[in-house]
KEBAGU-229516 format. One line per 8 residues: for each residue x, y, z of C-alpha. Coordinates in nm, 4 decimals, always signed. Layout:
<nodes>
X,Y,Z | ...
</nodes>
This chain:
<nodes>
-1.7960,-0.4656,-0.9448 | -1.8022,-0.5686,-1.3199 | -1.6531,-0.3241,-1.5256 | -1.7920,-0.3158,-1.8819 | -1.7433,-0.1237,-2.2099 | -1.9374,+0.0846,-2.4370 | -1.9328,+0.1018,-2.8428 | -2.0472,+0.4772,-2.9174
-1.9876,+0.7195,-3.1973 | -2.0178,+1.0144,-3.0583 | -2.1933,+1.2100,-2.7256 | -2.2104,+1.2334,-2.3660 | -2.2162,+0.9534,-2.1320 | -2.3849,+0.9949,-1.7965 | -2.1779,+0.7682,-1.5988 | -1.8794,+0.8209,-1.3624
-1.5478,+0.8704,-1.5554 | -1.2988,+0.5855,-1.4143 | -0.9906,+0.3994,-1.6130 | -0.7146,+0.1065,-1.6046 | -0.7840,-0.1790,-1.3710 | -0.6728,-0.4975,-1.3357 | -0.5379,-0.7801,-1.5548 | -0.6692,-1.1165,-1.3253
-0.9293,-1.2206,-1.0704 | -1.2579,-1.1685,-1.0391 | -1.2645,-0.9063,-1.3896 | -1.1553,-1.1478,-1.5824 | -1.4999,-1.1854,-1.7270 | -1.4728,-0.7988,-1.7916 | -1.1934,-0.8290,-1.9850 | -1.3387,-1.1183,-2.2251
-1.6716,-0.8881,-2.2506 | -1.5100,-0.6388,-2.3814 | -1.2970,-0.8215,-2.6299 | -1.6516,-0.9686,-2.7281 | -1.7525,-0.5869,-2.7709 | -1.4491,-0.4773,-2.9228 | -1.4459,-0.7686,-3.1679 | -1.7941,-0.7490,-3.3125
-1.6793,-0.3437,-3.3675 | -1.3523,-0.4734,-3.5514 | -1.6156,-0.7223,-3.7644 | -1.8463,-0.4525,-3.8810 | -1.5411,-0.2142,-3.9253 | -1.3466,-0.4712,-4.1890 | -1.3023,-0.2670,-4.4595 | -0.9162,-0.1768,-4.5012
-0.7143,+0.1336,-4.4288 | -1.0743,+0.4139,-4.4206 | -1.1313,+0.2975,-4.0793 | -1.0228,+0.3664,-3.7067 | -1.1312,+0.1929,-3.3987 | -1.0626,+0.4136,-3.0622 | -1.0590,+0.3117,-2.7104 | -1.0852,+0.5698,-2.4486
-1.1109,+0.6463,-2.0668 | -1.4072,+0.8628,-1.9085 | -1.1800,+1.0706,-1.7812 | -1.0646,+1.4726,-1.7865 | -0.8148,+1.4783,-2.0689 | -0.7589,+1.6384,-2.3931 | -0.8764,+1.3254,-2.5498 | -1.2272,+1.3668,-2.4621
-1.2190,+1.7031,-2.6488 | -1.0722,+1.5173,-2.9583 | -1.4117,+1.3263,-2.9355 | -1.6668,+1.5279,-2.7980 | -1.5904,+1.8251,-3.1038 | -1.5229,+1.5519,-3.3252 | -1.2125,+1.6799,-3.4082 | -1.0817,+1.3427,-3.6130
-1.3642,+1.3119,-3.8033 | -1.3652,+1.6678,-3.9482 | -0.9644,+1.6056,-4.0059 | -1.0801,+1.2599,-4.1608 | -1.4300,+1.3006,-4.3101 | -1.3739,+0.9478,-4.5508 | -1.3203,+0.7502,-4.2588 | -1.5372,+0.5786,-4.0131
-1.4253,+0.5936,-3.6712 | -1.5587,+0.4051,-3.3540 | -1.4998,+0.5321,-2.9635 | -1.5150,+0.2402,-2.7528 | -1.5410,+0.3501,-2.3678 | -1.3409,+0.1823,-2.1786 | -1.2708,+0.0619,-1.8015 | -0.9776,-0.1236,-1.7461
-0.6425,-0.1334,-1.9030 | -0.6844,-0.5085,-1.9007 | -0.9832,-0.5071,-2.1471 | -0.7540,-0.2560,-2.3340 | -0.4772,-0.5252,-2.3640 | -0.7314,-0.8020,-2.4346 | -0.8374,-0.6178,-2.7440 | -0.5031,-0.5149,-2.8710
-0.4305,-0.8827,-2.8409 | -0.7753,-0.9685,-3.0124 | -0.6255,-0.7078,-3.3006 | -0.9551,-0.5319,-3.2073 | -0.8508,-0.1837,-3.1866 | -0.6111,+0.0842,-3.3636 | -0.6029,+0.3395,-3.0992 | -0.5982,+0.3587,-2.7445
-0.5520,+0.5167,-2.4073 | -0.4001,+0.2803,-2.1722 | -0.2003,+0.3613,-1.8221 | +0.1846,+0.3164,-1.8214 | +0.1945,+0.0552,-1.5416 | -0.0511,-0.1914,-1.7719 | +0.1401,-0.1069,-2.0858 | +0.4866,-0.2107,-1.9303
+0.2561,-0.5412,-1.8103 | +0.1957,-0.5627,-2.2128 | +0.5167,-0.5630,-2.2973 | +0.6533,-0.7896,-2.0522 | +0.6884,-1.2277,-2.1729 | +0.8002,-1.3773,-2.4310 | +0.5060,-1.2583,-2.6449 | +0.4412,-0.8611,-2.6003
+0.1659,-0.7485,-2.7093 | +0.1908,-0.5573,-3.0329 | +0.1520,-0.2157,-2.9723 | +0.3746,+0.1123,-2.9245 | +0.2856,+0.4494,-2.7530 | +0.2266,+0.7411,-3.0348 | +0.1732,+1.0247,-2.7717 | +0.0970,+1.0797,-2.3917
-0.2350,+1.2056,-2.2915 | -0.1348,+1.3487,-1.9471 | +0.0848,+1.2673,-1.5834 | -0.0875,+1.1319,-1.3152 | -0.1192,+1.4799,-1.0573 | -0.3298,+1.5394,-0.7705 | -0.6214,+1.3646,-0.9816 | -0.4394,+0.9835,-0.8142
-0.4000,+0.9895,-0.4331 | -0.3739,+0.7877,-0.1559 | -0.6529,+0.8858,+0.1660 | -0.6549,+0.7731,+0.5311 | -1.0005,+0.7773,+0.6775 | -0.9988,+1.0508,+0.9154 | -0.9792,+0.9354,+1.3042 | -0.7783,+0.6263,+1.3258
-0.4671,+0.7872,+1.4100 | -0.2702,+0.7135,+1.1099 | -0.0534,+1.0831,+0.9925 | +0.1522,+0.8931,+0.7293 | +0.1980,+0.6491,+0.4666 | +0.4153,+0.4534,+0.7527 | +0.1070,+0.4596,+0.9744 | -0.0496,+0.2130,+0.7621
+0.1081,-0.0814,+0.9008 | -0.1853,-0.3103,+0.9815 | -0.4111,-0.1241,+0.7910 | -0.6710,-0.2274,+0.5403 | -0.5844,-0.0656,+0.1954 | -0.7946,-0.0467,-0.1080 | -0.6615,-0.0210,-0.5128 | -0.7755,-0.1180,-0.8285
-0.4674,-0.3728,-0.8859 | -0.2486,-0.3508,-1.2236 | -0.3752,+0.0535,-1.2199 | -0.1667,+0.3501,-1.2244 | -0.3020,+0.3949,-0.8432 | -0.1341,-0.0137,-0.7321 | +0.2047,+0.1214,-0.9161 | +0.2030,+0.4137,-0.6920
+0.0833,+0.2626,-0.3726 | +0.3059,+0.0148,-0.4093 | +0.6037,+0.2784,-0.4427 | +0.4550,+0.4613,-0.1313 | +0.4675,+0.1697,+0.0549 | +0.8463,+0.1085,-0.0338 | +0.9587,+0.4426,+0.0443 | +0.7837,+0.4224,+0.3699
+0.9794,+0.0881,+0.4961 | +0.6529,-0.1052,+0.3931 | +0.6169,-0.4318,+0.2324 | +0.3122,-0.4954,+0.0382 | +0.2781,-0.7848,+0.3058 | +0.2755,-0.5190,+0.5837 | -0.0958,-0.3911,+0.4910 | -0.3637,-0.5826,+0.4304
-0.3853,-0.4932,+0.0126 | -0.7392,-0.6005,-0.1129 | -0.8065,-0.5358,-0.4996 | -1.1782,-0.2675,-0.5585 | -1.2862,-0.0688,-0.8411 | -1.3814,+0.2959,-0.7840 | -1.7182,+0.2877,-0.6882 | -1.6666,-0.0693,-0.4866
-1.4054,+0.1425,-0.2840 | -1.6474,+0.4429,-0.2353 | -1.8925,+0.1781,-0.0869 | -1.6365,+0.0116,+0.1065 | -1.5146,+0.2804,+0.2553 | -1.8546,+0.4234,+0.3570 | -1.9408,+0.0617,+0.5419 | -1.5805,+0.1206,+0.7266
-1.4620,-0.1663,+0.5541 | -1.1181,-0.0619,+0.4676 | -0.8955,+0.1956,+0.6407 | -0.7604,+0.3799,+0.3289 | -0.7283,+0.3567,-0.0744 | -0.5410,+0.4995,-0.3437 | -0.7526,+0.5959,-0.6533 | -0.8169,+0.8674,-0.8967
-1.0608,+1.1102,-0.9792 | -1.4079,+1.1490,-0.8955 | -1.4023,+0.8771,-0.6322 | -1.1015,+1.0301,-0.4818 | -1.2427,+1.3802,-0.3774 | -1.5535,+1.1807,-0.2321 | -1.3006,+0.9997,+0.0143 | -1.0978,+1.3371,+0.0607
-1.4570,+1.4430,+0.2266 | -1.4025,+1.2160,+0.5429 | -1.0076,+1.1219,+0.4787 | -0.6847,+1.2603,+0.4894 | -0.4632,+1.2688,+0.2040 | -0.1232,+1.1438,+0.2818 | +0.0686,+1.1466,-0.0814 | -0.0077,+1.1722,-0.4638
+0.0867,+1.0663,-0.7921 | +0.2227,+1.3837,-0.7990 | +0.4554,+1.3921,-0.5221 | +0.5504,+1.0079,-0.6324 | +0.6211,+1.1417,-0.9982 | +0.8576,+1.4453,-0.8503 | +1.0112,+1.1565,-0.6654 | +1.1519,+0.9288,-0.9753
+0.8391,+0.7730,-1.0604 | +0.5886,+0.8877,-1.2473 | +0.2761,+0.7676,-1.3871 | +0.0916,+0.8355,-1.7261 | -0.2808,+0.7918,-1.9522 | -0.0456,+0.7066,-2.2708 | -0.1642,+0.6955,-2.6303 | -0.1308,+0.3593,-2.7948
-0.1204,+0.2441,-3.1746 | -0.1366,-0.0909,-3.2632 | +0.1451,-0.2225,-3.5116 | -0.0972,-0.3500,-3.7762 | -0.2412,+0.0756,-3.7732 | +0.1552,+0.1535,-3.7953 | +0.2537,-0.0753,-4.0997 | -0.0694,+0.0359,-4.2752
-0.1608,+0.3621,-4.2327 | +0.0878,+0.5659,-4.0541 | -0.0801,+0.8905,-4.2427 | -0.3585,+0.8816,-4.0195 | -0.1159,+0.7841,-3.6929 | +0.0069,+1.1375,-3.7892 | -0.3542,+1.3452,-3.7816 | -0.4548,+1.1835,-3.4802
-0.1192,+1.3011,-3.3301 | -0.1918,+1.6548,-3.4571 | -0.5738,+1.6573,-3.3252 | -0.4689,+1.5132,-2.9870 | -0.1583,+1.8271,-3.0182 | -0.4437,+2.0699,-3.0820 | -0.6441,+1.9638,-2.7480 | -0.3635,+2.0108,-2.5574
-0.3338,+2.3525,-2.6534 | -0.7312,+2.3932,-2.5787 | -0.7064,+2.2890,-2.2433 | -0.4348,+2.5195,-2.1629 | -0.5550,+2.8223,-2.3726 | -0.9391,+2.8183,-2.3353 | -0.9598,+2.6066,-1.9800 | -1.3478,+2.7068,-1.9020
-1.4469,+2.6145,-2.3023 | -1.2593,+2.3020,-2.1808 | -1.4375,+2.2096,-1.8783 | -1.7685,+2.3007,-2.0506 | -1.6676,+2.0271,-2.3232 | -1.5682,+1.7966,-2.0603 | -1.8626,+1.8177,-1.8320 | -2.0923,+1.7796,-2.1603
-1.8827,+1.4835,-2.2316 | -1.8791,+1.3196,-1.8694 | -2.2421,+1.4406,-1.7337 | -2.0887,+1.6426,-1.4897 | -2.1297,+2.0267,-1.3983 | -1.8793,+2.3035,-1.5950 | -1.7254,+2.3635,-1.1790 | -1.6633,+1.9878,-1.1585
-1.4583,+1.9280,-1.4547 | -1.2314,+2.2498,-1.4457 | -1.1947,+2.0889,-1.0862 | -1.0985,+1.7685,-1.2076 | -0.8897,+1.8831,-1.4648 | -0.7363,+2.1687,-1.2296 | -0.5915,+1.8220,-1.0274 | -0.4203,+1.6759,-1.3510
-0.0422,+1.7201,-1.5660 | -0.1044,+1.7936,-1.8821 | +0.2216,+1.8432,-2.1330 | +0.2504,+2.1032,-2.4215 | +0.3027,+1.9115,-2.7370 | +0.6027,+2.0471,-2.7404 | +0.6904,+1.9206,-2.4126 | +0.5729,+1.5819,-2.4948
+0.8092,+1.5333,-2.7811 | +1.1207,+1.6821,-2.5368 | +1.4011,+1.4223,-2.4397 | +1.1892,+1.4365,-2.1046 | +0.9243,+1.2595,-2.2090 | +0.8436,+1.0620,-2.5610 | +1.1434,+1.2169,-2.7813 | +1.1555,+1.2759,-3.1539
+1.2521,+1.0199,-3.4063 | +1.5839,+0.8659,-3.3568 | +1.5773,+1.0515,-2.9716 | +1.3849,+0.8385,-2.7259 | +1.3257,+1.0381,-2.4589 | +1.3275,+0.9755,-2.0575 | +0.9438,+0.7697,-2.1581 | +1.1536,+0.4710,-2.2131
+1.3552,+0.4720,-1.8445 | +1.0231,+0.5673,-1.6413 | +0.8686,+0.2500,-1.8552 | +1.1322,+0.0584,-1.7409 | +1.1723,+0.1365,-1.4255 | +0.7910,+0.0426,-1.4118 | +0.8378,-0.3147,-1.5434 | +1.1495,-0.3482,-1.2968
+0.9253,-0.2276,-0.9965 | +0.6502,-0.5166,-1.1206 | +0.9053,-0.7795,-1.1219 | +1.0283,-0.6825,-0.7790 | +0.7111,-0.6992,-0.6484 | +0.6027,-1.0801,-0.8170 | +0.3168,-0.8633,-1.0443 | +0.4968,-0.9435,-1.3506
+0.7324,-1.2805,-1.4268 | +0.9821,-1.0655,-1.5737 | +1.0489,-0.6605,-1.6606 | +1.0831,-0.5906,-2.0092 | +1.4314,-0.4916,-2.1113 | +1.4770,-0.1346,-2.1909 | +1.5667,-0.2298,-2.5695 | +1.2059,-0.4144,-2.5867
+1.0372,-0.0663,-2.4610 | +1.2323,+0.1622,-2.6803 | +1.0981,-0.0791,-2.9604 | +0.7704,-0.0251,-2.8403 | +0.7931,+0.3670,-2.8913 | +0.6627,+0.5030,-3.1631 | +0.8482,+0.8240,-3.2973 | +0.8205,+0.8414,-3.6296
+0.6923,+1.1697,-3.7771 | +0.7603,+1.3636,-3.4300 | +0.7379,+1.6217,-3.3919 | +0.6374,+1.7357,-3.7305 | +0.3311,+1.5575,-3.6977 | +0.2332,+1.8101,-3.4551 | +0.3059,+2.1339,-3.6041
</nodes>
């Protein structure tokens, strides 16, 4: 499957909501189209500091709220802002690097691939849009006698690689005794996994939200993101800024921050106004969405500036050692050349303003 991306400026999209995928192979060609997209966005968008460029995931989260109400335009009515849907945390990285966007979602485990070489790319997480929950699991197809992650010895197993979902797999697999070499690992989108799995091509996959609950139908679920966060290591939909955005105009940095702040809020003090939103936003029924977003983590803004996630300014919080410990897992598993160090990810925090910025 070819993954592509969408300039909009505002309003529903009809089309599955699915996020971060893969960084080589066959989507390579994805990632250059949408640096081609992204690019001829930045081009028409040229005009200094009264601009933003946004890239975000079809996928349940306060950030869809920010752009379905249009809450940063009405906070920034002189500016012209661009949403750019996007598929894969690789075209994500491809545009940062083609200094095509200011603002971003992107997964943790591709934004610990950003940061690792010689040359990271030059960005820094602002916020965190939500933890990976129930809404990322791994599912056995029911009948072929496998009761555990163990059981998959053999097995064919399905991911979208350099995803939140291949982090957590791969962690699964570890815990279990597993090597990656131990299963036979083959690298699908969403909806190519939903179609593989209804030929009986593969035996299980680990993937998010809505594929997932169309393979809970005839699967079992044997973990989640969830119980693999609880564990040591968690996964995230982070918030992204690129430096250029930073060293120019940190003032709007700060009312993004406090629009994304007030979503959070929403979700957690008017959840059926939330799923309505969503479902508008997504193409999806009210029941659906408050569903989907039933199955994910989201943080308080007051718990995302706590030492146990992002921190304040001058306090990194426990963001930087889960980032880490990401790149470090990469390495050990020869998806990465080399983990960045933890001083390279605390430099790629952004904490300036916080948590004022969200008051």
């Amino acid at each position: 499957m070819t993954r592509s991306v969408t300039r909009v400026s505002s309003g529903p999209t009809a089309h599955r909501p699915t996020r971060r995928a893969v960084l080589t192979g066959a989507l390579a060609a994805a990632a250059s189209a949408a640096l081609t997209a992204c690019s001829a966005s930045g081009v028409e968008s040229s005009g200094g500091a009264k601009q933003l460029r946004i890239g975000y995931f079809a996928f349940p989260s306060g950030d869809l709220l920010v752009k379905n109400r249009k809450l940063l335009e009405k906070a920034l009515p002189d500016y012209t802002i661009t949403w750019t849907k996007f598929d894969s945390g690789a075209s994500v990285n491809q545009a940062f690097l083609g200094k095509s966007l200011d603002i971003a979602a992107l997964g943790s485990s591709p934004f610990a691939r950003g940061l690792a070489g010689s040359s990271p790319i030059p960005y820094k997480v602002a916020f965190v849009l939500d933890v990976a929950g129930e809404n990322e699991a791994l599912v056995v197809r029911k009948g072929i006698g496998v009761a555990d992650v163990a059981g998959l010895k053999g097995k064919t197993v399905a991911t979208p690689f350099a995803s939140t979902s291949h982090y957590s797999l791969l962690t699964a697999l570890e815990k279990a005794g597993l090597k990656a070499s131990d299963v036979k690992l083959i690298d699908l989108q969403p909806q190519a996994i939903l179609a593989a799995w209804q030929r009986k091509d593969i035996d299980a996959a680990y993937v998010w939200l809505p594929t997932l609950d169309e393979l809970r139908e005839s699967g079992s679920q044997l973990t989640s993101s969830k119980e693999i966060g609880a564990a040591g290591h968690p996964t995230l939909d982070l918030a992204v800024v690129s430096d250029e955005l930073i060293a120019r105009d940190p003032g709007a940095i700060d009312t993004w921050r406090k629009v994304e702040a007030q979503a959070l809020r929403t979700l957690k003090s008017d959840p059926e106004g939330s799923a309505r939103t969503i479902a508008a936003e997504l193409g999806i029924s009210a029941k659906d969405a408050k569903a989907q977003l039933s199955q994910g983590v989201f943080l308080t803004p007051e718990q995302v500036t706590s030492p146990d996630w992002l921190g304040s300014a001058g306090k990194p919080g426990e963001l930087a050692s889960y980032l880490t410990d990401t790149g470090q897992f990469l390495a050990d598993q020869k998806q990465i050349g080399a983990a960045p160090s933890e001083a390279t990810v605390r430099k790629a925090l952004y904490l300036k303003g916080l948590p004022d910025a969200l008051k």
